[in-house]
VEXKOL-167725 format. One record per residue (C-alpha): residue in one letter; x negated, y, z; residue number from 1. Coordinates in Angstrom, 3 decimals. Layout:
+-------+----------+----------+----------+------+
: vexdo :     east :    north :       up : mifi :
+-------+----------+----------+----------+------+
:     a :        X :        Y :        Z :  NUM :
...
+-------+----------+----------+----------+------+
***
This chain:
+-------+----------+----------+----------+------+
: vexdo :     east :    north :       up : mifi :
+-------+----------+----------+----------+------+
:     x :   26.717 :    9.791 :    5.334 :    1 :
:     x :   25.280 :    9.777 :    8.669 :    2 :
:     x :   24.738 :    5.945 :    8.628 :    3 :
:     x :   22.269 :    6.030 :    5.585 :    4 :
:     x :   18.641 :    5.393 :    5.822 :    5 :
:     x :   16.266 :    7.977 :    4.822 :    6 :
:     x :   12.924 :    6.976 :    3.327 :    7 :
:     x :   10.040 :    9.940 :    2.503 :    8 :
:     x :    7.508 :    9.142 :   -0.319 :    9 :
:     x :    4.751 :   10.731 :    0.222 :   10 :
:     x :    3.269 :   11.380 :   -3.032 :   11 :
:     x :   -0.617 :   11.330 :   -2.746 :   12 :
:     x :   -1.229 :   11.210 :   -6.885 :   13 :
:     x :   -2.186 :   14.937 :   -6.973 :   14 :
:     x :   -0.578 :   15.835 :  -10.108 :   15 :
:     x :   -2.458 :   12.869 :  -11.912 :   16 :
:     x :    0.199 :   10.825 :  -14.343 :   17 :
:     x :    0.580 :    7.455 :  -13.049 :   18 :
:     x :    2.459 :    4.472 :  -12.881 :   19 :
:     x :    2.780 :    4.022 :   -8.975 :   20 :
:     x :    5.835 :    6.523 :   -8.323 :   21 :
:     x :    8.007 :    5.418 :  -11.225 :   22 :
:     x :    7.246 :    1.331 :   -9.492 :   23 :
:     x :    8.131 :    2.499 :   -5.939 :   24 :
:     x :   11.329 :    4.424 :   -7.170 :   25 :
:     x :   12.334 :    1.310 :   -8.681 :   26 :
:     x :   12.145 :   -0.846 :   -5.426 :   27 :
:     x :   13.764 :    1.991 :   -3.898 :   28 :
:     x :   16.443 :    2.045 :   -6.007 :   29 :
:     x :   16.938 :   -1.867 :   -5.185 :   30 :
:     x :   18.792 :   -0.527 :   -2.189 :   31 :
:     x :   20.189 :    2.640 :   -3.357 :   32 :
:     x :   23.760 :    1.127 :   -1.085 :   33 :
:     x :   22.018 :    2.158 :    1.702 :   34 :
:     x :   19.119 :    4.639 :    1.686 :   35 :
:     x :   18.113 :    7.507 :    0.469 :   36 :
:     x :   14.618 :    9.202 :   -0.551 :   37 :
:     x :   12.706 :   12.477 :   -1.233 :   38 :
:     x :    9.300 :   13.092 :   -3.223 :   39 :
:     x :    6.766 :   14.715 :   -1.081 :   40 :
:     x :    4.162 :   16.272 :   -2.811 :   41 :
:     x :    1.117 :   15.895 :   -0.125 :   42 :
:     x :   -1.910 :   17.069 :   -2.066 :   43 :
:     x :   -0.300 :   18.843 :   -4.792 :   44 :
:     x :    1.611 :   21.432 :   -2.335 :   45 :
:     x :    0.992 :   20.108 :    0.830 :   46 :
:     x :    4.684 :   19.144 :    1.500 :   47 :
:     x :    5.150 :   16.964 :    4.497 :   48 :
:     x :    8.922 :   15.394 :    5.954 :   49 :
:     x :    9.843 :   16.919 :    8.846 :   50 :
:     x :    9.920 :   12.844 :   11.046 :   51 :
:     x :   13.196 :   13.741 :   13.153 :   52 :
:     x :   14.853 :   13.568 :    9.225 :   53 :
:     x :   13.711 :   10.425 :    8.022 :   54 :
:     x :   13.316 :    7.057 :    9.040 :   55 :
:     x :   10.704 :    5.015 :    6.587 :   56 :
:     x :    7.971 :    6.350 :    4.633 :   57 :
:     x :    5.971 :    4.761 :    1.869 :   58 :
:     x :    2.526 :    6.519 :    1.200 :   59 :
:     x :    1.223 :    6.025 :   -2.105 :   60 :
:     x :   -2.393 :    5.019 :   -4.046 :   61 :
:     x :   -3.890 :    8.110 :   -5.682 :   62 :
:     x :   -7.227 :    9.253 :   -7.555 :   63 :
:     x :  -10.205 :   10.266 :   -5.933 :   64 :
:     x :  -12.541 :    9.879 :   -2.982 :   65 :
:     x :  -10.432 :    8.733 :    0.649 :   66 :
:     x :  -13.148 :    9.913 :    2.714 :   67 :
:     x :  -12.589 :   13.390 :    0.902 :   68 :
:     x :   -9.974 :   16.249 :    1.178 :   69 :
:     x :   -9.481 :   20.048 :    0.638 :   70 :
:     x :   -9.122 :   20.913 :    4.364 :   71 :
:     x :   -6.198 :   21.694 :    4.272 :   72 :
:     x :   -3.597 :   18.555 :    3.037 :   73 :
:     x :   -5.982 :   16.131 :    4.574 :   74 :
:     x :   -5.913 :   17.550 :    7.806 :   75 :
:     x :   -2.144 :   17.872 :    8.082 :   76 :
:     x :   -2.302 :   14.097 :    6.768 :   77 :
:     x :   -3.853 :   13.057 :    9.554 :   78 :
:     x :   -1.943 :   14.569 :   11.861 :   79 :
:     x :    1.313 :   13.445 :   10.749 :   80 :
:     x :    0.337 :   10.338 :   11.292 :   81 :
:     x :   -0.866 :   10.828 :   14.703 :   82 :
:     x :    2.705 :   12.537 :   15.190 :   83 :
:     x :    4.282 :    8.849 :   13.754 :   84 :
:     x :    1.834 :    6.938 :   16.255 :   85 :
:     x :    3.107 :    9.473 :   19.381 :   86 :
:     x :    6.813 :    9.194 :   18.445 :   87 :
:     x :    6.629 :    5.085 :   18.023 :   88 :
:     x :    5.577 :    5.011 :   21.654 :   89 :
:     x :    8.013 :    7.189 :   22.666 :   90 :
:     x :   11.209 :    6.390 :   20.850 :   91 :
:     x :   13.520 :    3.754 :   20.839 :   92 :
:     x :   14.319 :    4.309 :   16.830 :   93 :
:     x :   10.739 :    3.388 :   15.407 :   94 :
:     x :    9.165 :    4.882 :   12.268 :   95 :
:     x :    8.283 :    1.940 :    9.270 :   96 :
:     x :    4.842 :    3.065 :    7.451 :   97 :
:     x :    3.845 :    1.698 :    4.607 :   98 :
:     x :   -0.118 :    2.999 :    3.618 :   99 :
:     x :   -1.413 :    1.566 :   -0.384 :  100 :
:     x :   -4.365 :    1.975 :   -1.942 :  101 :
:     x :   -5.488 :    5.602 :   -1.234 :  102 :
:     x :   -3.156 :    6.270 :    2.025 :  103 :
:     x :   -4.732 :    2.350 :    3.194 :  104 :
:     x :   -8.186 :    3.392 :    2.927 :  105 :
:     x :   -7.307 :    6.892 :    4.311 :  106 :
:     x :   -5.475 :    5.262 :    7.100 :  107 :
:     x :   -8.462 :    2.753 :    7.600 :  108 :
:     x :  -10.663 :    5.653 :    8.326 :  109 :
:     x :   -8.319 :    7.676 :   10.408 :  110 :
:     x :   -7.839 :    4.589 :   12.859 :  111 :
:     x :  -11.875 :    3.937 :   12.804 :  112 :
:     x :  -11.321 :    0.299 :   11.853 :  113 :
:     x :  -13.872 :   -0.458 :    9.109 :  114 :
:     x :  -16.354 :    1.573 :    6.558 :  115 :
:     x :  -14.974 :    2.729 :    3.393 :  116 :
:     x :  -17.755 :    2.917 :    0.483 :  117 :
:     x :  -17.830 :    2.993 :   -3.387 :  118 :
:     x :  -17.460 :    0.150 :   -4.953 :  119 :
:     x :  -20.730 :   -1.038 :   -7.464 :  120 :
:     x :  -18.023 :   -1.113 :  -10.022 :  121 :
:     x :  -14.427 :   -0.218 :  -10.230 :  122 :
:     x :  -11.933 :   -3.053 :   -9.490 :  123 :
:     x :   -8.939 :   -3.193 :  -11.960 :  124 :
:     x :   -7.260 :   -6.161 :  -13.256 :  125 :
:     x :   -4.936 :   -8.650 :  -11.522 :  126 :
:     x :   -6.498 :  -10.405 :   -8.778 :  127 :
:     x :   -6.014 :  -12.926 :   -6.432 :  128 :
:     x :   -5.750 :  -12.066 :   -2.937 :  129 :
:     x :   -6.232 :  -14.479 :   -0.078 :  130 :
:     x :   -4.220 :  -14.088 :    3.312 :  131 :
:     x :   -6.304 :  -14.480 :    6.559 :  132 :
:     x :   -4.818 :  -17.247 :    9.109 :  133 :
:     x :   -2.911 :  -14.013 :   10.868 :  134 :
:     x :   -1.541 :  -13.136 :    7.310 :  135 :
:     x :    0.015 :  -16.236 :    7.069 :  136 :
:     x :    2.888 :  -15.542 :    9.164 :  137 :
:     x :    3.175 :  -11.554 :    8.625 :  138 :
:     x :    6.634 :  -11.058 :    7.503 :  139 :
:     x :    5.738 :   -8.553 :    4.876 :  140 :
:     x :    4.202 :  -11.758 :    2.665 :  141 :
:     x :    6.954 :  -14.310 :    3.528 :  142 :
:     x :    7.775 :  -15.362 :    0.570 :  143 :
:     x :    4.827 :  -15.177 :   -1.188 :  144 :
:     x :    2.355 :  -18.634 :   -2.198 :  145 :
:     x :   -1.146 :  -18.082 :   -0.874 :  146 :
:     x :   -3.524 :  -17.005 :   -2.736 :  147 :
:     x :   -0.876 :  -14.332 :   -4.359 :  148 :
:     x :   -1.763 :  -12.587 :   -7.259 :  149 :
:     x :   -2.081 :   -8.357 :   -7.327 :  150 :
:     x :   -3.120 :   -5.838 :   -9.401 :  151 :
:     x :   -5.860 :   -3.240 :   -8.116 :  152 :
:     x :   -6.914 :   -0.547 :   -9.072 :  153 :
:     x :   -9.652 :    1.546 :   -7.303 :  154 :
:     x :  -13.216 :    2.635 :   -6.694 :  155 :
:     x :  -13.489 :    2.584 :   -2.863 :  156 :
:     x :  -13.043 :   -0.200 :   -0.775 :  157 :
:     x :  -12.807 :   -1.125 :    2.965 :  158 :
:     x :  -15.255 :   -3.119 :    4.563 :  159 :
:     x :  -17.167 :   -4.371 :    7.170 :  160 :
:     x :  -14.432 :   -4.363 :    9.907 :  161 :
:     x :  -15.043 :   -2.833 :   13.245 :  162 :
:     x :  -13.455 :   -6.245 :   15.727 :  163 :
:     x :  -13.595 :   -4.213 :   18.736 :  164 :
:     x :  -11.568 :   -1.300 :   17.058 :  165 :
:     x :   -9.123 :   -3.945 :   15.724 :  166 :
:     x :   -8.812 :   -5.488 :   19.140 :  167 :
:     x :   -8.473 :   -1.914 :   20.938 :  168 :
:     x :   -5.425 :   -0.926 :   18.468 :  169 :
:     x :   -3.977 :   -4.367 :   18.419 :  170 :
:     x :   -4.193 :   -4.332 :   14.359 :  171 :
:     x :   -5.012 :   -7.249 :   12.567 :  172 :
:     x :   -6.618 :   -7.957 :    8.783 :  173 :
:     x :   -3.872 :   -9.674 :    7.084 :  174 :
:     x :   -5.341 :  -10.211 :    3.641 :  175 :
:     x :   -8.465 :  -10.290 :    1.825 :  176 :
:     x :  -10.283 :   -9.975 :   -1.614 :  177 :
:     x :  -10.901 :  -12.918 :   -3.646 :  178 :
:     x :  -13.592 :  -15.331 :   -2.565 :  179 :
:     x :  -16.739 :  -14.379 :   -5.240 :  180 :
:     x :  -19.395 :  -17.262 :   -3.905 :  181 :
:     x :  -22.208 :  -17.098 :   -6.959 :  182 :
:     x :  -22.114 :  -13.132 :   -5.555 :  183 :
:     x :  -23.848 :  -11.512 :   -2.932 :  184 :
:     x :  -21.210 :   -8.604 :   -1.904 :  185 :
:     x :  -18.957 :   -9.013 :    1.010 :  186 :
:     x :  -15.136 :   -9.162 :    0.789 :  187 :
:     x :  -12.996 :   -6.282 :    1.213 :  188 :
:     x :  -10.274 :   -5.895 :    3.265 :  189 :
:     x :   -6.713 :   -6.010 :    0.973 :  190 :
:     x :   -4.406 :   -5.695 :    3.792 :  191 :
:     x :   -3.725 :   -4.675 :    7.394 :  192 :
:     x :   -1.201 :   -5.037 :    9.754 :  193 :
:     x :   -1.888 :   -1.252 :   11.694 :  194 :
:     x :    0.794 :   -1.868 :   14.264 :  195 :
:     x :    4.261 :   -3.507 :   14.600 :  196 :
:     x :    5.810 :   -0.628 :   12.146 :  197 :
:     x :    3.031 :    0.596 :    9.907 :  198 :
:     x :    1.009 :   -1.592 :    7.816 :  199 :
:     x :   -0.973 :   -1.262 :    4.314 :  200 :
:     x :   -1.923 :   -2.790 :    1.211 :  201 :
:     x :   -5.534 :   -1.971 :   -0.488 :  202 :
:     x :   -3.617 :   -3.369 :   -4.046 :  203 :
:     x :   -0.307 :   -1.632 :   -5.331 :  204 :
:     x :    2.531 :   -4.056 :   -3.838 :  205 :
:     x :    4.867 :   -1.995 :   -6.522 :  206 :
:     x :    2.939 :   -2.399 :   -9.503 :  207 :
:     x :    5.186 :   -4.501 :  -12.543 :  208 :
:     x :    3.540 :   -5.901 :  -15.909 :  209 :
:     x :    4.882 :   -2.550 :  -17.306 :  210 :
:     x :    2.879 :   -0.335 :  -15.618 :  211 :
:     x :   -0.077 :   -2.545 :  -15.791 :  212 :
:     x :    0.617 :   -2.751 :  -19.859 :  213 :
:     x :    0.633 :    1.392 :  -19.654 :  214 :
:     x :   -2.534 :    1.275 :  -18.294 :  215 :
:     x :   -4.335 :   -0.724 :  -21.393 :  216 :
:     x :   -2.786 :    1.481 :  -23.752 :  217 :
:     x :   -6.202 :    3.756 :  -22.902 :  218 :
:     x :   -8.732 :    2.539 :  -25.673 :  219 :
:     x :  -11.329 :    3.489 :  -22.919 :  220 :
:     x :   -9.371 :    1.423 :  -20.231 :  221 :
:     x :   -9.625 :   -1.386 :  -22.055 :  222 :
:     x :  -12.511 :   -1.442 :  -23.428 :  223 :
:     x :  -13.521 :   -0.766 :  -19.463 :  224 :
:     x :  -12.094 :   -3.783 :  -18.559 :  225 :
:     x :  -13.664 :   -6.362 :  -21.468 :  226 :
:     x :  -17.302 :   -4.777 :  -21.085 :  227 :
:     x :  -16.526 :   -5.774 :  -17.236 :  228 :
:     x :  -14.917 :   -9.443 :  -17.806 :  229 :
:     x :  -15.383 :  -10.145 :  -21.095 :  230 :
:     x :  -12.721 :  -11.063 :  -23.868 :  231 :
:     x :  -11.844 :  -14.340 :  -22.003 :  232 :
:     x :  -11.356 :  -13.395 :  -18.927 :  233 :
:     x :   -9.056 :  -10.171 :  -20.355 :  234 :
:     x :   -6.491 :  -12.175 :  -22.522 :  235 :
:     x :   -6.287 :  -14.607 :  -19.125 :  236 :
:     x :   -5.457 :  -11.200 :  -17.437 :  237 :
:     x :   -2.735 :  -10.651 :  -20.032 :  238 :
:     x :   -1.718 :  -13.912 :  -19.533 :  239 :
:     x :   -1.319 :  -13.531 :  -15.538 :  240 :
:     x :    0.720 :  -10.121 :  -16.256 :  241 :
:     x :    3.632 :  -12.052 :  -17.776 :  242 :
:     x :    3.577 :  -15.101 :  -15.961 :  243 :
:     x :    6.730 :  -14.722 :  -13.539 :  244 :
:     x :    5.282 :  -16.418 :  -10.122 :  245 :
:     x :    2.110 :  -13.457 :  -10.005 :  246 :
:     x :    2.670 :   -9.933 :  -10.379 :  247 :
:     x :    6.578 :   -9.909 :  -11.040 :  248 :
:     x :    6.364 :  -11.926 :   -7.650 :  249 :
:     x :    4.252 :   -9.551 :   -5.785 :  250 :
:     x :    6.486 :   -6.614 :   -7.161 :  251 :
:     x :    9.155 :   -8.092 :   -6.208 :  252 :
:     x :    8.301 :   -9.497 :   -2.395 :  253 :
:     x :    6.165 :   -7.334 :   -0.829 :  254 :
:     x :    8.004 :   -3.803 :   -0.442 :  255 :
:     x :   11.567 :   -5.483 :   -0.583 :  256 :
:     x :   10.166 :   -7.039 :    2.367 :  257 :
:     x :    8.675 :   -3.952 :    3.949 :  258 :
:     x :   12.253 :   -2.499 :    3.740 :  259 :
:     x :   14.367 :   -4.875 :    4.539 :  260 :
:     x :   12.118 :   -5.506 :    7.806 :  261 :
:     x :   12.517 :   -1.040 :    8.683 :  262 :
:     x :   16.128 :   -1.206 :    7.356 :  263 :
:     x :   17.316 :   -3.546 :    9.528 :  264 :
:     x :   15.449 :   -2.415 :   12.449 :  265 :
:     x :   16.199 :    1.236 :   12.110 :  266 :
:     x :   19.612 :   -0.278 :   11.817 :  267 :
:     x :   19.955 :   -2.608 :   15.060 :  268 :
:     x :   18.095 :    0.549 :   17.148 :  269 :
:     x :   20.632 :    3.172 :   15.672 :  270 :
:     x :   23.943 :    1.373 :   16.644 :  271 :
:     x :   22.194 :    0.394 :   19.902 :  272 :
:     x :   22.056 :    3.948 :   20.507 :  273 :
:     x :   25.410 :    5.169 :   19.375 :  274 :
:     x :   27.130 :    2.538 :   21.465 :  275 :
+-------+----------+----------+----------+------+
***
């Protein structure tokens, strides 16, 4: 059907078994009456979609450093989404990006908007994640109370925001990390608004209780986790994981949102065009 909506995943997990795919299949699927999707495997085989064949594209969280690559799938990363940037200026049917965790932080670096470091200690749990006064009225978080709840998961994180790069690329910080006053590290940035179509999350938007629940099954995981917030603070965790107004909300909000925003846009452009 010519009328269907093509979305490319670009899979950025490198052969590592993981949670994230199975989650964004699952919102995919959510609108399986009107799109369709393919798997790219970027750093596995450095597969790529060919951007005159598909319309959205969701690039995943994955292990590893951001600021590091082989040469090789990196490179071409970059470049395809300089190629995205080019064809949004020049094309009436826009491109919808959607950058989490790993892509974000790669993306972050690519458009020279803030550092990326290593974190003291790895962030994983559900956290609460405060929108800035621009977040407020981004459409990808209508719908959602603020502070929202999210899970992370990483190692890196973005910081220390470059304003004049911001200002130059007309992006905007849409959410940040929790407020920690009683410690002296700055707050990372959780989400940006890149451009009118592309936009990322430094959380997993997809992530559902059971892929957070998968996680813990790891003796080390957990015991990770209560060495880093003690007992207390893990059963509250548990307790956040099931409660339906945090991470069930957040699963289901912010990518519906994403694609419903690029559906219906990709939508209005296309018939404008075959008319």
């Amino acid at each position: 059907m010519n009328n269907q909506i093509r979305i490319a995943v670009l899979d950025m997990y490198a052969g590592e078994p993981n949670q994230g795919m199975r989650c964004i299949i699952d919102i995919i699927n959510r609108f399986n009456q009107i799109v369709t999707f393919q798997v790219f495997d970027v750093r596995g085989k450095s597969e790529f979609p060919d951007i005159k064949k598909f319309d959205i594209y969701i690039s995943t969280g994955g292990p590893g450093n951001p600021l590091e690559g082989d040469g090789n799938w990196d490179l071409k990363y970059y470049d395809f989404i300089d190629h995205l940037t080019v064809w949004n200026k020049e094309q009436k049917v826009k491109k919808h990006v959607l950058f989490i965790c790993h892509s974000f932080q790669m993306a972050c670096k690519h458009f020279g908007l803030a550092e990326i470091n290593k974190r003291k200690d790895t962030s994983f749990g559900v956290m609460k994640v405060h929108k800035t006064e621009l977040g407020l009225t981004d459409p990808i978080f209508e719908g959602l109370p603020d502070p929202f709840y999210a899970v992370d998961s990483r190692d890196y994180q973005v910081v220390q925001p470059k304003l004049n790069m911001f200002a130059k690329k007309g992006a905007k910080i849409i959410s940040l990390e929790k407020i920690r006053d009683h410690v002296q590290y700055e707050r990372a940035i959780m989400a940006v608004r890149f451009s009118e179509y592309f936009v990322g999350t430094q959380f997993h938007p997809e992530a559902d209780p059971i892929s957070f629940i998968a996680n813990l099954k790891s003796k080390e995981r957990r015991e990770k986790i209560i060495a880093m917030k003690g007992k207390k603070k893990f059963r509250d965790m548990l307790e956040d994981l099931l409660d339906e107004e945090k991470i069930y909300k957040t699963n289901e909000t912010i990518i519906p949102n994403f694609l419903r925003i690029a559906i219906n846009d990709v939508m209005k452009h296309k018939k404008t065009l075959s008319n």
